[in-house]
C-alpha positions in Angstrom: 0.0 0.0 0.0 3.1 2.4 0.6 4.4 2.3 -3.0 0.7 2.9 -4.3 0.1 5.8 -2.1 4.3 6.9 -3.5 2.9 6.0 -6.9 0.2 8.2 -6.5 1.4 11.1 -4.9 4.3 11.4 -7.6 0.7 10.9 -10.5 -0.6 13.8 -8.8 2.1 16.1 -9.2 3.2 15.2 -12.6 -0.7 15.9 -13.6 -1.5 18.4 -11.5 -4.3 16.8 -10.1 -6.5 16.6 -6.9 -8.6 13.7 -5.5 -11.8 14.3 -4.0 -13.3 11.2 -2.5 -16.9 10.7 -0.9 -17.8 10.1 3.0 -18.2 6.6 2.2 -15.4 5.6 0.5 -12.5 3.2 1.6 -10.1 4.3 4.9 -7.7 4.2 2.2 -9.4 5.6 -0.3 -10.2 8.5 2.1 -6.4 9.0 3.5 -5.3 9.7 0.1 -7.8 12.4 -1.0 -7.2 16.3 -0.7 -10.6 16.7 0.4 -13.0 14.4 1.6 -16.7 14.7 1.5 -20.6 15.0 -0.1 -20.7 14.8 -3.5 -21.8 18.5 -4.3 -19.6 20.1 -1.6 -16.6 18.3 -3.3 -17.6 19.7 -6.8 -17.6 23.0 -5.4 -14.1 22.4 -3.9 -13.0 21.4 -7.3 -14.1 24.5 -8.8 -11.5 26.6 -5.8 -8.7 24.4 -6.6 -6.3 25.4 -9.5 -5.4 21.7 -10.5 -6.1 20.5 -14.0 -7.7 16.8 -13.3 -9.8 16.1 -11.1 -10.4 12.3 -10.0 -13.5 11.6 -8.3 -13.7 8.4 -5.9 -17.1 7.9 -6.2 -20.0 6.8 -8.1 -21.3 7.5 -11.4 -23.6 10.7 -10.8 -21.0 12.3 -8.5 -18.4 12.2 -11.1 -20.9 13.7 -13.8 -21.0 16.4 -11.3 -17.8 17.5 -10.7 -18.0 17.4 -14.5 -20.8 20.0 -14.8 -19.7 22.3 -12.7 -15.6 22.0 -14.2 -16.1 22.3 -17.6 -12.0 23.4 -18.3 -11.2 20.6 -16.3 -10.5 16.7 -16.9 -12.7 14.6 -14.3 -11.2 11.2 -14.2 -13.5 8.4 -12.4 -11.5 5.7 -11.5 -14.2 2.9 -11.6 -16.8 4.0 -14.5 -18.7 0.9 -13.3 -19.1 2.4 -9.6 -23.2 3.4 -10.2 -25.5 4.8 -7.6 -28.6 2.2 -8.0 -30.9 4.8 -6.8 -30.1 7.4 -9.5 -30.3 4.7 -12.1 -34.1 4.3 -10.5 -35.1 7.4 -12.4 -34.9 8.2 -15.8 -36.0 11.4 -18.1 -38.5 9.2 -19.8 -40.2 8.7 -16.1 -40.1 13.0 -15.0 -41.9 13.6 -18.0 -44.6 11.2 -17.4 -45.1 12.8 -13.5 -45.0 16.2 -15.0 -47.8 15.6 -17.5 -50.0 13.2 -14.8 -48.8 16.4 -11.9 -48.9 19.8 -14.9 -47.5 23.3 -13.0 -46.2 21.3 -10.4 -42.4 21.9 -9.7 -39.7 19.1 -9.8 -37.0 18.8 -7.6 -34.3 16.3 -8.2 -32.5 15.2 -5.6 -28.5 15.6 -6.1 -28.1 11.6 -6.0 -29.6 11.6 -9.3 -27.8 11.5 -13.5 -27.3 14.8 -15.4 -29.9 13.9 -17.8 -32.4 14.0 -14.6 -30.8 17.3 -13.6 -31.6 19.0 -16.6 -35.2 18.6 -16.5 -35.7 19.3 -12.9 -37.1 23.2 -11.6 -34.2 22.8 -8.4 -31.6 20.4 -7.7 -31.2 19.9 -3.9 -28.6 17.4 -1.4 -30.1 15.7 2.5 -28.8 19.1 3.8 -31.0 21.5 1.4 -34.0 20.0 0.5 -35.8 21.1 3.7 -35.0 24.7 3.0 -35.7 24.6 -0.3 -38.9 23.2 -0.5 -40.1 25.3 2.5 -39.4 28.4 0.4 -41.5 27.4 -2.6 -45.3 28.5 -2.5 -46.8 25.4 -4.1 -48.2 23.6 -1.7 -47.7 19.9 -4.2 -44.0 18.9 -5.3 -42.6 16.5 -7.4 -39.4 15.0 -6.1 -37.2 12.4 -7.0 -35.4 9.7 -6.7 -35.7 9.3 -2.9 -38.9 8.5 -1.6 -37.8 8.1 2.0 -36.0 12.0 1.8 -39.1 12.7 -0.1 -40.9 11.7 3.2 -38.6 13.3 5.3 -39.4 16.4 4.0 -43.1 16.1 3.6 -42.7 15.3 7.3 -40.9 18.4 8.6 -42.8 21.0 5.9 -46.3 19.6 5.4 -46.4 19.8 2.0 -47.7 16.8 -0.3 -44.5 15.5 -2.2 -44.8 13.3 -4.3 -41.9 11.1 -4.6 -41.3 10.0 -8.5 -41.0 7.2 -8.6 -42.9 5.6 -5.8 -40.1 3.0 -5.2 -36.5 5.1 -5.4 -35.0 4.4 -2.7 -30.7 3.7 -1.7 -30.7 0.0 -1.1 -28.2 0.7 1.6 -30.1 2.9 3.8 -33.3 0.6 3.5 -31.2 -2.4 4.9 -31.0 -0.2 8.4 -34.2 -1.8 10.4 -35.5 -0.5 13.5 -34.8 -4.0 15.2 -31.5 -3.3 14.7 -31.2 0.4 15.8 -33.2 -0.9 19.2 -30.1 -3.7 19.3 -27.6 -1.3 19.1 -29.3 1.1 21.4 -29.4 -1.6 23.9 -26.1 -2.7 23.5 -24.8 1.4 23.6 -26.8 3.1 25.5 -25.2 6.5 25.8 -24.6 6.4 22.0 -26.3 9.0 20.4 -28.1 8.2 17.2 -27.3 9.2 13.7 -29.5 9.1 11.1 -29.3 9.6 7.2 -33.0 10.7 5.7 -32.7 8.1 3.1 -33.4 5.7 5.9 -36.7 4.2 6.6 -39.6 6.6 8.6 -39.6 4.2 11.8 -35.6 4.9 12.1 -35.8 8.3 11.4 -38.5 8.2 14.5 -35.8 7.0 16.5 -33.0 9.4 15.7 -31.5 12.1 17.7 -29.8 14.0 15.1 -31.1 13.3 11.2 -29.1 14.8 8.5 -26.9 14.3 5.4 -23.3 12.7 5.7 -21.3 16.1 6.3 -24.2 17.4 8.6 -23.5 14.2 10.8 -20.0 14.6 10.6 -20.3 17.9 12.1 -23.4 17.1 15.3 -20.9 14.7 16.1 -18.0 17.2 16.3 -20.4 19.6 18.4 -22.3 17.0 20.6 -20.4 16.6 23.8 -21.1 12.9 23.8 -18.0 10.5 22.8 -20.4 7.3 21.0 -22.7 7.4 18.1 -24.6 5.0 16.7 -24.6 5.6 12.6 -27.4 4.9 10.8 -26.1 5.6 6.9 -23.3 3.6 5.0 -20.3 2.4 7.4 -17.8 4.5 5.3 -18.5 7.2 7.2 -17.5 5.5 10.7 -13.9 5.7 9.7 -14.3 10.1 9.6 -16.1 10.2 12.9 -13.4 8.0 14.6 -11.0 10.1 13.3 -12.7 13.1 15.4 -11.4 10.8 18.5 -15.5 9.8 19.1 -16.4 5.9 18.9 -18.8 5.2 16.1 -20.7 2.2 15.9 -22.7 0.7 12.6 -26.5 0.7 13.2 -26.3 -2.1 10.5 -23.4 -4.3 9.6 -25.0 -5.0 6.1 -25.3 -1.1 5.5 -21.9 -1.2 3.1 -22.2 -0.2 -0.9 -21.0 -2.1 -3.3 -20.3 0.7 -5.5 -18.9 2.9 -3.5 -16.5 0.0 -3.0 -15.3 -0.3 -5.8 -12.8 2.2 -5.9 -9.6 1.1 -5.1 -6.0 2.8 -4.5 -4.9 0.6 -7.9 -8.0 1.8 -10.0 -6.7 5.5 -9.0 -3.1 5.2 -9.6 -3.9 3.7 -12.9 -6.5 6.0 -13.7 -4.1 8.6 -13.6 -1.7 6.5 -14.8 -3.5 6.0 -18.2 -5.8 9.0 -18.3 -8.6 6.8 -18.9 -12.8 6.8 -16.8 -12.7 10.1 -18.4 -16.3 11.7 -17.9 -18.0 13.6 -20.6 -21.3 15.2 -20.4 -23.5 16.7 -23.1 -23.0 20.8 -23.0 -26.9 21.4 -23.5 -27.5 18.7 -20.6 -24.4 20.8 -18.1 -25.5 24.1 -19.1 -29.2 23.3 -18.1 -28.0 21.8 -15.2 -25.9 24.4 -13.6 -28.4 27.1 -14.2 -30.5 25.4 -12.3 -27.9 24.8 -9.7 -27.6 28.5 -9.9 -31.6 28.6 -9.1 -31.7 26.7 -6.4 -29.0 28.1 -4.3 -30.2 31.5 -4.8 -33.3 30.4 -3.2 -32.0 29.1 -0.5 -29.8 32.1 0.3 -26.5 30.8 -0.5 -24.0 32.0 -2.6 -23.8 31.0 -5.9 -20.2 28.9 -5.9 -19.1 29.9 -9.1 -19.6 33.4 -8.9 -16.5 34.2 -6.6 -14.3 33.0 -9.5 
């Protein structure tokens, strides 16, 4: 592993790259990144960093991203069989059919979703925004996909009817998480404070004392003054709250993807090795997209990433 990470490092400099890799990706994996991360606050990194390539250590939709929103830039994946089976749940054909059966009804697509799913949607928003977001809008009826557990979540905490499209997205990961298991842990822990992704089922979301998305987590369990946590999302993300000095604990042994997995310290030193998992995205498709990136953060109140360039 020492001569990969060598190998690597001396890749890095002689392309002038940076490697971004998700919360849920291999300790490994994770050690050698320059920043580690959710997908879009990675992209947005990308865009500060003067490096020419950019290789993305995770799945498919996060390295169409970093793509969209670094069109001058070379976004290598390292794995272009890594897929997120959620975003592969929803497909153009299927928002069109919602928006004629729901007409001047927005739809929001959630950030774990493929640029060609982007481009049709009203906003874009991640675990973190979508709350906001829909709060701010004055229909009262949304369309929002691929996530029908988030899509819950946030019916839940707004009261607004959203209709999740389709009825059956979901992260096989997160589903795994059962409330049997959660009562195990809490059983087994019981000052552990509980952790919970919204992508995971309502009756563990009832249980949770903190819910939010990977990097919001991250953070309650820097601030909480408690030293366990139980973590309900996938176990990638134990290895970054143990490296605050807190014990993390899995609320689910089987809650591990496969496709995040697949990345390897060898896939990225030959990625960069060969130039090869290059990821190309239609213009119309990235320009569509990233105005409506553009949309949705003004909305929210957020600064508008690429505008400090």
């Amino acid at each position: 592993m020492r001569r990969l990470f060598s190998d690597i490092g001396s890749l890095i400099e002689k392309r002038n790259a940076i490697i971004l890799a998700h919360n849920y990706q291999r300790p490994e994996v994770q050690d050698i990144a320059n920043y580690i991360g959710d997908s879009l606050g990675l992209s947005i990194r990308a865009m500060e960093a003067k490096a020419k390539v950019i290789v993305f250590a995770g799945v498919d939709f996060m390295a169409e991203q970093a793509a969209i929103l670094n069109p001058s830039k070379i976004v290598l994946h390292p794995d272009t069989t890594s897929r997120c089976p959620m975003a592969w749940m929803l497909t153009p054909e299927l928002v069109r059919k919602y928006r004629d059966r729901y007409p001047n009804t927005p739809f929001i697509a959630y950030v774990n979703s493929l640029a060609t799913v982007k481009a049709l949607a009203d906003y874009i928003v991640t675990s973190s925004s979508a709350v906001k977001l829909v709060s701010q809008l004055e229909s009262k009826r949304i369309l929002f996909g691929p996530d029908r557990n988030l899509a819950e979540h946030v019916s839940e905490v707004t009261g607004k009817e959203i209709i999740p499209v389709p009825d059956h997205g979901h992260c096989p990961v997160h589903v795994v998480i059962t409330l049997d298991e959660i009562e195990e842990m809490k059983a087994k822990y019981p000052r552990a404070k509980l952790l919970v992704h919204p992508e995971c089922l309502r009756e563990v979301r009832g249980r949770a004392d903190f819910i939010g998305s990977t990097s919001q987590m991250i953070e309650a369990a820097k601030s909480m003054h408690e030293s366990e946590f139980i973590v309900a999302t996938e176990n990638g993300l134990l290895y970054r709250i143990e490296k605050l000095g807190k014990k993390a604990y899995p609320a689910s042994k089987y809650a591990v993807c496969v496709e995040m997995k697949k990345i390897t310290l060898e896939k990225m030193r030959n990625c960069l090795l060969e130039m090869h998992g290059i990821v190309r995205i239609n213009e119309k498709v990235a320009r569509k997209t990233r105005a409506t990136l553009e949309r949705s953060f003004e909305l929210i109140g957020v600064e508008v990433p690429w505008s400090r360039k």
